[in-house]
C-alpha positions in Angstrom: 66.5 98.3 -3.5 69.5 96.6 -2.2 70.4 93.2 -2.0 69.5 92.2 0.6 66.4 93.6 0.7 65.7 91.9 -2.8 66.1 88.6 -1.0 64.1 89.2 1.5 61.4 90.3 -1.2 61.4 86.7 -2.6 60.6 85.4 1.1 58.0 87.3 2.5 55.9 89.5 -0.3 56.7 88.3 -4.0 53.8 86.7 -5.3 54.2 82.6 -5.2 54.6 81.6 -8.3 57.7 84.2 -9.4 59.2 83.7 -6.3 59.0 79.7 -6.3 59.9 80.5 -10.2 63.3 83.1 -9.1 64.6 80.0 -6.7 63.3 76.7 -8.3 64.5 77.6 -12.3 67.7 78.0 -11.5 68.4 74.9 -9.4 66.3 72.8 -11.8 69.0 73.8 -14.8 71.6 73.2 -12.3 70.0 69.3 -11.7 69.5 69.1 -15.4 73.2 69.8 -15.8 74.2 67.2 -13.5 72.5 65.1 -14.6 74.2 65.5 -18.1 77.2 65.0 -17.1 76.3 62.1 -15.4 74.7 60.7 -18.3 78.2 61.9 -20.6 80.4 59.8 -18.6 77.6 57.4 -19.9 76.9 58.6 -22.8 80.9 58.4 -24.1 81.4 55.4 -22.6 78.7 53.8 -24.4 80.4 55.2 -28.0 83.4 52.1 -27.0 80.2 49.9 -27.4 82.0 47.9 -24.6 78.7 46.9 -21.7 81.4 45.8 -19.4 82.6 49.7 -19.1 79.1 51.0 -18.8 78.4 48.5 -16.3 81.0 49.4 -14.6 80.7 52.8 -14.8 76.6 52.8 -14.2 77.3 50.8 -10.9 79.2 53.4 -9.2 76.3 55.9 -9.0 74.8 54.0 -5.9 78.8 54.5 -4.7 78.8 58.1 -5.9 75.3 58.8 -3.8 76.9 58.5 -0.4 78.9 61.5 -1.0 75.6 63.3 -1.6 74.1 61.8 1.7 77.9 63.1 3.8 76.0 66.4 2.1 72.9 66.1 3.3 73.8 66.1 6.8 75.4 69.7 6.3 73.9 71.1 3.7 70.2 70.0 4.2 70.5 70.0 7.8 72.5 73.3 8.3 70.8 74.9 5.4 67.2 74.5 6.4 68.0 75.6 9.8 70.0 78.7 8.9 66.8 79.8 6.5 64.3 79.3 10.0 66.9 81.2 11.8 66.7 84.2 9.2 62.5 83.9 9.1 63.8 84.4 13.2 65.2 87.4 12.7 68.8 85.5 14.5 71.8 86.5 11.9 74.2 86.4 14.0 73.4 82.5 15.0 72.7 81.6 11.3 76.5 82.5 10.5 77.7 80.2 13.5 75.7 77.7 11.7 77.2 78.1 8.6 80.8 77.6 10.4 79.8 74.3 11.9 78.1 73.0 8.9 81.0 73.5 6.5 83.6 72.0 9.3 81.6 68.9 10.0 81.0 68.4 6.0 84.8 68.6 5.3 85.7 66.3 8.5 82.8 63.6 6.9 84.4 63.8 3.3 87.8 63.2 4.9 86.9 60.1 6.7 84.9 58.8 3.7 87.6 59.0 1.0 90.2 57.2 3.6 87.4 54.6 4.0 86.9 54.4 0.4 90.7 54.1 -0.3 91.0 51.1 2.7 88.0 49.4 1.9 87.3 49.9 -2.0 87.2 46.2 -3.1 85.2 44.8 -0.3 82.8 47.7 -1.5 82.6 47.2 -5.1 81.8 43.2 -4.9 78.6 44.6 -2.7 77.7 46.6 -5.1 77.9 44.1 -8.0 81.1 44.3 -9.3 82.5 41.4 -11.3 85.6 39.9 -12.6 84.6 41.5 -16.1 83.7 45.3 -14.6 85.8 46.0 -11.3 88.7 47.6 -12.6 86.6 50.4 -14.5 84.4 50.7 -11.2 88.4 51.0 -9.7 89.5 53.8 -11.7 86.7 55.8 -11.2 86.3 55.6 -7.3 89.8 56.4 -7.1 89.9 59.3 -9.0 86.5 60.5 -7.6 85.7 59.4 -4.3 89.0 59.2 -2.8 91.5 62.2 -4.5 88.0 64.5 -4.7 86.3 63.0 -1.8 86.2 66.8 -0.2 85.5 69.5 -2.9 82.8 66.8 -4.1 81.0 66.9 -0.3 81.9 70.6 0.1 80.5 71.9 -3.1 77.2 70.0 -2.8 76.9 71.7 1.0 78.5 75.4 -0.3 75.5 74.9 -3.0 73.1 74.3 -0.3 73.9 76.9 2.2 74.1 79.6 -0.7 70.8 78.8 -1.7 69.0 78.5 1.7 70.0 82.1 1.9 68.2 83.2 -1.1 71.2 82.7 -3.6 69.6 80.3 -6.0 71.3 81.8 -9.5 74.6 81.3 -7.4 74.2 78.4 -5.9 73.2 76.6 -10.0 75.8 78.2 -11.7 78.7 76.8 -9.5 77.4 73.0 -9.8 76.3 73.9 -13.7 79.7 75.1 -14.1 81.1 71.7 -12.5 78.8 69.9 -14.8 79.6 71.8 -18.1 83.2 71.2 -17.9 82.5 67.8 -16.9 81.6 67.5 -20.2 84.0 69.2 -22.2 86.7 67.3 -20.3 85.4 63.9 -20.1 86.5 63.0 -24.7 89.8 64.9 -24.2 90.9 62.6 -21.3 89.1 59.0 -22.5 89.8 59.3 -26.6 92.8 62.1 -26.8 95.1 61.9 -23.5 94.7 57.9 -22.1 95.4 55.3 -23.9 92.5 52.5 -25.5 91.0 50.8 -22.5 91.3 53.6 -19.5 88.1 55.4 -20.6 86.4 54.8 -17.1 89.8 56.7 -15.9 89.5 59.4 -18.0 85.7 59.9 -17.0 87.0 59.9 -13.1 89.8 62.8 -13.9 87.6 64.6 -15.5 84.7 64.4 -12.6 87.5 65.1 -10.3 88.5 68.5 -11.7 85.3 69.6 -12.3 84.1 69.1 -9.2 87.0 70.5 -7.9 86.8 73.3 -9.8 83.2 74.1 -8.6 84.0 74.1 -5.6 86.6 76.5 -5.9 83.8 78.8 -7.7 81.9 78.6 -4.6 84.9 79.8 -1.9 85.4 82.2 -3.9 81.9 83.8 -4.0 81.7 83.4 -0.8 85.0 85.6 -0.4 84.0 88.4 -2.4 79.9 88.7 -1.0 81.4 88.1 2.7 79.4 91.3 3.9 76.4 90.4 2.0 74.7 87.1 3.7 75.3 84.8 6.8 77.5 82.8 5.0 81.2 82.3 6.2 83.7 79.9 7.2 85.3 82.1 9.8 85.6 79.7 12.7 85.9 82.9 15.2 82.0 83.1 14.7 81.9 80.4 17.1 79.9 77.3 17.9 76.0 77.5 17.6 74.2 77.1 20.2 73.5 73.4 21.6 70.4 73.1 20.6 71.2 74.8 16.9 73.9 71.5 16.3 71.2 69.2 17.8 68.6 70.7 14.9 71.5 70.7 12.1 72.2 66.8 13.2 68.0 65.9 13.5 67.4 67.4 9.8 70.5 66.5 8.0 71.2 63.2 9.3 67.6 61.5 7.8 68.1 63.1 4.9 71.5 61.6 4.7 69.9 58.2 5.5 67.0 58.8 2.9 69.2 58.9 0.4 71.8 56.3 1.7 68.4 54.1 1.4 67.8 55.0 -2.0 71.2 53.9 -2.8 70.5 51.0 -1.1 67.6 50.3 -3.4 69.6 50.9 -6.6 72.1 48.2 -4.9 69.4 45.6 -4.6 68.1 46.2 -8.0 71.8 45.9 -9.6 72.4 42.4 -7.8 69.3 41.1 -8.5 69.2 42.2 -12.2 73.1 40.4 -12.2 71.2 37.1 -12.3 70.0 37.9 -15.7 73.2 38.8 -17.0 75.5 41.7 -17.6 73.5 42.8 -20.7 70.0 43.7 -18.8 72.5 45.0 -15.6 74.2 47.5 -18.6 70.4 48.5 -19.5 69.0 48.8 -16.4 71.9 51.3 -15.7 71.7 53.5 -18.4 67.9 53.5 -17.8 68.3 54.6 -14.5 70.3 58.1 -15.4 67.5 58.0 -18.2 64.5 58.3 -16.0 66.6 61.3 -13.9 65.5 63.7 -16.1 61.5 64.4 -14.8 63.0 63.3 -11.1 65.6 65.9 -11.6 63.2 68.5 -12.2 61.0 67.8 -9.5 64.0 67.5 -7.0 65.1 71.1 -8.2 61.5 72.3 -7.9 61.9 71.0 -4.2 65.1 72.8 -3.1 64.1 75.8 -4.5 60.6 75.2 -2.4 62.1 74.8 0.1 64.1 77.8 1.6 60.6 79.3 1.2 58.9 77.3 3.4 61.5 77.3 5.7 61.4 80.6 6.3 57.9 81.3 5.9 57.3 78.7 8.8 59.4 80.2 11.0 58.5 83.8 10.5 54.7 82.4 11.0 53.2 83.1 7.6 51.8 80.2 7.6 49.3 80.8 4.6 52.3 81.4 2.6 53.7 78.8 3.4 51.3 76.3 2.1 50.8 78.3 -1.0 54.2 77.3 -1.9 53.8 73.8 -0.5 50.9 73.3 -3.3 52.5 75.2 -6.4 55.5 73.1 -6.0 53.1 70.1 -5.9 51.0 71.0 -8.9 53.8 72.0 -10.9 56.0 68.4 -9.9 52.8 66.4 -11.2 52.5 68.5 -14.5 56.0 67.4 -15.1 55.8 64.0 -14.2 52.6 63.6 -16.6 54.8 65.6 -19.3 57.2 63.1 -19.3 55.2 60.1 -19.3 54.1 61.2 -22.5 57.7 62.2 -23.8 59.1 58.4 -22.4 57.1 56.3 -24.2 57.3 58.2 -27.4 61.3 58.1 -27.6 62.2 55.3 -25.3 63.9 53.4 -28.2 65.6 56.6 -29.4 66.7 57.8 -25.8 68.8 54.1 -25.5 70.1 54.3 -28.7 71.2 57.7 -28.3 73.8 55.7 -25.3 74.8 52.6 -26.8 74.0 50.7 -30.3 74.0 47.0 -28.9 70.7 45.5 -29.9 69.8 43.3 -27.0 70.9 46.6 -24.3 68.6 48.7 -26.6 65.7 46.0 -26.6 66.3 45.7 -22.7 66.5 49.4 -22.1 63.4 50.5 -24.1 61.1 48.0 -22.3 62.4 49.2 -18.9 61.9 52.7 -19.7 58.4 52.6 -20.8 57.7 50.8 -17.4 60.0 52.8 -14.9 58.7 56.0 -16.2 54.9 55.3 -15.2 56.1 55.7 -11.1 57.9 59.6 -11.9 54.7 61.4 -10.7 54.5 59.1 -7.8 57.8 59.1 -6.8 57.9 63.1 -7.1 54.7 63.5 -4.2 56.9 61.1 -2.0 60.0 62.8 -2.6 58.5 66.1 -1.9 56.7 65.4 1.4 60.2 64.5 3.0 61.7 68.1 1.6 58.4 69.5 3.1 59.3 68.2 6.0 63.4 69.0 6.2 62.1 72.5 5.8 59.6 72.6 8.4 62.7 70.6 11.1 60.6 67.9 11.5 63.5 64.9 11.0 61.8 62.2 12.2 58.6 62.5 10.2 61.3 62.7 7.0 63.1 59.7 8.3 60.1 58.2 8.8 58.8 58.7 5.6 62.4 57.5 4.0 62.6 54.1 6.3 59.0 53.1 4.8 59.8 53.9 1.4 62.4 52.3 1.1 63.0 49.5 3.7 59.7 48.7 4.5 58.0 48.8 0.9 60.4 49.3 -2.0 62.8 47.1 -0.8 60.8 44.0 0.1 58.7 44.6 -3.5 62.0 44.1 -5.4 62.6 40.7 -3.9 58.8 39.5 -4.4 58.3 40.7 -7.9 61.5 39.1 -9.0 60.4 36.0 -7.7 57.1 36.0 -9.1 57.7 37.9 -12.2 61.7 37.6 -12.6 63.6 40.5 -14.3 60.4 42.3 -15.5 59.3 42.5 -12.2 62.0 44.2 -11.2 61.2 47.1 -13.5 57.3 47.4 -12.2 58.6 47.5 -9.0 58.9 50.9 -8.8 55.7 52.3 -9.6 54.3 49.6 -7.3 56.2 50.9 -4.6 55.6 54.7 -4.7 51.7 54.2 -5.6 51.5 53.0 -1.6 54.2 55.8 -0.4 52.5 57.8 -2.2 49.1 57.3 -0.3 50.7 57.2 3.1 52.8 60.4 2.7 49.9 62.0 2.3 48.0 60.3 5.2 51.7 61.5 7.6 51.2 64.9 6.4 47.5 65.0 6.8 47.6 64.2 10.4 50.9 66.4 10.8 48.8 69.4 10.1 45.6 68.5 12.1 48.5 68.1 15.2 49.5 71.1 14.4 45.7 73.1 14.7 44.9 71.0 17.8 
């Protein structure tokens, strides 16, 4: 069998679980490596024992997030489509989608880092930034958002794409890569080559080449499997159709504002939790890349669910389709419930693990044990938008993201602080995504008795 027809094995006739298990395992280790790395830049900073630097550093992921949302819009949007197109049997407009997508995701990452570079102040005091942790929040932007603006946007869509098209092994080991010499780069720059005090800079050098570097990896597959899948940046493929751009734009675009609003919600939660002092705002930081770990999972479980949907819906195996839709459900919650346990075990020894200053580590471990209770709920609301990216159907995701987050996470942050001050800030969360939770459910429900009618 060749490859191509191995591929189209996982979509239409593998048995559920092995093929949810060939496309979700490897972009789960590919989010666990991420997340790493994300939590090295922490993790070293936190051996200076300075909670100005990991404030500063722990601030920026909200700031780091937008480039993922410039992503969204290509690679969710272009990447979903392009895997309906295939269950379509329409190749040769699944490449001209592949063209556009990759264009418009390099022309978004330009005009972001030139934004960034103009307008980086002005952005850092709305996130939080003080007088004590701007200029470590300023070397990092620079060297990440502005000089590796693009192969940070680009290799986040290249990942996508390659993956929508049944290249799931591919499409982890190019960001694991990224993420594994994020971590082997990140001491040589901050205790070897820069001087005492330009940590935070050698952290944002070190991101910078690795992304960089992954996205190389990913150019360069594409290269040498050119004759293998739909995926190309030849611009004489052509434009897509009109109405292929105007499904590209009404996927990608609410998932790029879901997750601009999730930012959003970490933003809120930073400058309220700045009224208590830059000791909780240095705990609540390293508690949020803590709690990643289960979400992490359940997000890779999701983009390896969905290509499979997508494709599946399109083809009209519709029975398929929801078989997939519930494994990935069953085997989200499992985690979520693993973790609970696992959280409240080793909350203590998880913060410790980051920094050794007693009040953060006080701080830290109470949040921990509280923010980890929401992980299942936040996983079934997470998942119903990818459900829905993968079926098209934008505006139920948007909808779905707008209520989540500025009608009910938002507006709980604000009330529980004032009723229940910084603590209240922590419960939030689970408050929240118990009520998403229950109306995700209620959109979907309805969704599929529209869809019988």
């Amino acid at each position: 069998m060749n490859e191509t027809a191995e591929k189209k094995e996982i979509f239409e006739s593998m048995p559920v679980p092995q093929a949810l298990r060939l496309m979700a395992v490897p972009m789960v280790i590919s989010q666990l490596i991420v997340l790493i790395y994300n939590m090295a830049d922490t993790f070293y900073v936190g051996r200076t024992n300075d909670p100005y630097m990991v404030a500063g550093i722990s601030m920026m992921l909200p700031v780091f997030n937008i480039t993922l949302s410039l992503a969204g819009i290509s690679g969710v949007g272009g990447g979903t489509l392009i895997s309906r197109l295939l269950g379509r049997g329409q190749e040769q407009e699944a490449r001209r989608v592949s063209v556009f997508s990759i264009y418009l995701a390099i022309s978004l990452a330009a005009v972001f880092s030139v934004g960034m570079l103009l307008f980086m102040d002005p952005l850092l005091k709305l996130v939080g930034a003080g007088e004590n942790t701007i200029v470590y929040a300023r070397h990092y932007i620079f060297c990440v958002l502005v000089i590796g603006g693009i192969p940070t946007v680009l290799s986040n869509v290249l990942s996508n794409l390659i993956r929508c098209v049944g290249y799931s092994k591919k499409a982890s080991f190019g960001i694991a890569l990224g993420g594994v010499l994020n971590i082997a780069l990140d001491p040589l720059f901050m205790f070897v080559l820069l001087p005492d005090g330009y940590q935070v800079l050698g952290v944002g050098i070190a991101t910078c080449i690795s992304n960089c570097t992954a996205c190389v990896y990913f150019l360069s597959f594409l290269y040498r499997s050119r004759e293998q899948h739909v995926i190309t940046l030849n611009p004489r493929e052509g434009m897509p159709q009109s109405e292929s751009i105007r499904s590209v734009l009404e996927v990608g675009i609410p998932s790029s504002v879901t997750v601009l609003l999730f930012d959003l919600d970490y933003v809120v939660l930073d400058r309220l939790m700045v009224a208590y002092g830059d000791i909780p705002l240095a705990a609540i930081g390293i508690v949020l890349k803590v709690e990643r770990f289960p979400l992490n999972v359940g997000i890779g479980i999701c983009q390896g669910m969905v290509p499979l949907v997508a494709y599946n819906f399109s083809s009209g195996n519709h029975e398929r389709m929801d078989s997939f839709i519930h494994f990935a459900r069953k085997t989200g919650l499992l985690v979520g419930l693993v973790s609970i346990c696992v959280y409240e075990l080793f909350a203590a020894w998880l913060m410790r693990f980051f920094i050794s200053e007693a009040q953060t580590v006080q701080l830290g471990t109470a949040f921990i044990r509280a923010r980890i209770l929401a992980t299942p709920m936040m996983f079934l609301c997470f998942s119903m938008v990818h459900v829905f990216n993968a079926l098209g159907d934008g505006k139920r995701a948007l909808f779905l993201g707008v209520m989540r987050w500025v009608v009910i996470n938002i507006p709980m942050l604000f009330i529980l602080n004032a009723f229940f001050g910084m603590y209240g800030l922590v419960w939030s969360q689970l408050v929240s995504d118990s009520i998403m939770a229950a109306i995700s459910f209620c959109v979907f429900d309805r969704y599929r008795k529209s869809q019988k009618a």
